[in-house]
C-alpha positions as a Markdown table, in Angstrom:
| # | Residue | x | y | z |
|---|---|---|---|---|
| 1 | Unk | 4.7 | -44.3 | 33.7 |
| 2 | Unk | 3.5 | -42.1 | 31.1 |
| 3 | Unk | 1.3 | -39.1 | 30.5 |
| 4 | Unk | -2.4 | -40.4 | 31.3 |
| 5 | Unk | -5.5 | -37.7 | 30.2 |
| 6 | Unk | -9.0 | -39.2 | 31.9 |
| 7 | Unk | -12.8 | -37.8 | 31.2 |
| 8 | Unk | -14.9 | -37.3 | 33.9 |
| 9 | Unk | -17.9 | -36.4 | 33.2 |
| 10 | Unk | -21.4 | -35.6 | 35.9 |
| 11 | Unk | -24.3 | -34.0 | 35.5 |
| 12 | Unk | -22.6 | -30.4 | 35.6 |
| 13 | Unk | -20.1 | -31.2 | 32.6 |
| 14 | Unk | -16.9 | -32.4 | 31.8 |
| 15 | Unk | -13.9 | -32.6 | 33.9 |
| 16 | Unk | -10.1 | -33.3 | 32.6 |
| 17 | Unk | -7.8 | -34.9 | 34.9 |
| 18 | Unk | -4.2 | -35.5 | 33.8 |
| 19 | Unk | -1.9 | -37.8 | 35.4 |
| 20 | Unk | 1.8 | -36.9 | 35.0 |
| 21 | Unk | 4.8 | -38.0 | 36.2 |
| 22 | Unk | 7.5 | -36.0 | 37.7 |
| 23 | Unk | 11.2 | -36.9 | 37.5 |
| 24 | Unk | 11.5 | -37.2 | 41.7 |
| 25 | Unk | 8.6 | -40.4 | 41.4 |
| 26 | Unk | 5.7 | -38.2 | 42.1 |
| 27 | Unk | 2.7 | -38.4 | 40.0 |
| 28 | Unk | 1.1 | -34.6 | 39.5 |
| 29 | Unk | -2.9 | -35.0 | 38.8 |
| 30 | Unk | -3.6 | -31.7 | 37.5 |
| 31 | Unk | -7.6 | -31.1 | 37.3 |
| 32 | Unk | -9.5 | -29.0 | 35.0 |
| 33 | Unk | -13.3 | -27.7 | 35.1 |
| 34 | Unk | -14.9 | -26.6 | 31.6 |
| 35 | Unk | -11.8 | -25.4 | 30.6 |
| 36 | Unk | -10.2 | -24.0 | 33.2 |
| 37 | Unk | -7.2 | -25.6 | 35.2 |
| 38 | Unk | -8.5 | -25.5 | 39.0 |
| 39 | Unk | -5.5 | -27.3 | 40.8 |
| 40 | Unk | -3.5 | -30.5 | 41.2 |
| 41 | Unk | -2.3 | -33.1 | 43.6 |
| 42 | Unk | 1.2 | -33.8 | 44.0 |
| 43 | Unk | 1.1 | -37.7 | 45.0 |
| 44 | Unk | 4.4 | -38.7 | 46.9 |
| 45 | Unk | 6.2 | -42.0 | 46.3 |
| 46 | Unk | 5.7 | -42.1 | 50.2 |
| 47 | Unk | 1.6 | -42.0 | 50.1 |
| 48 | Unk | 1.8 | -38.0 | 51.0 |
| 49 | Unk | -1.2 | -36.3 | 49.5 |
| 50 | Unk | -0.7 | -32.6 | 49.0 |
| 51 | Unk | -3.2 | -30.4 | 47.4 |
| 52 | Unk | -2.1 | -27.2 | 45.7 |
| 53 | Unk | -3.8 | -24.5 | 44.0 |
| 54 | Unk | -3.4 | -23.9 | 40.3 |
| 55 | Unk | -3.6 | -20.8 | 38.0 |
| 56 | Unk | -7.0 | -20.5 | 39.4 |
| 57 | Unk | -8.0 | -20.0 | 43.0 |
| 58 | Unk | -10.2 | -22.7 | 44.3 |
């Protein structure tokens, strides 16, 4: 799988959400808000969802 960079866009603006892949078969979906990187989600090979803060605090 490679590198994936989706739009999002609503009413308040535009969001980028980027779809990496690690090298353990986890996919990290980092998410950023006007700019600013907010946070990702590691998904697991297993189905675990974990949410973890970026640079900035949510």
């Amino acid at each position: 799988m490679e590198r994936v960079e989706v739009v999002v866009t609503n009413r308040v603006g535009s969001n980028l959400v980027i779809l990496d892949p690690c090298e353990d078969g986890e996919v990290k979906i980092s998410v950023s808000v006007g700019g600013k990187d907010v946070g990702y989600v590691i998904v697991a090979e297993e189905g675990v969802v974990v949410l973890r803060a970026g640079r900035e605090r949510l």
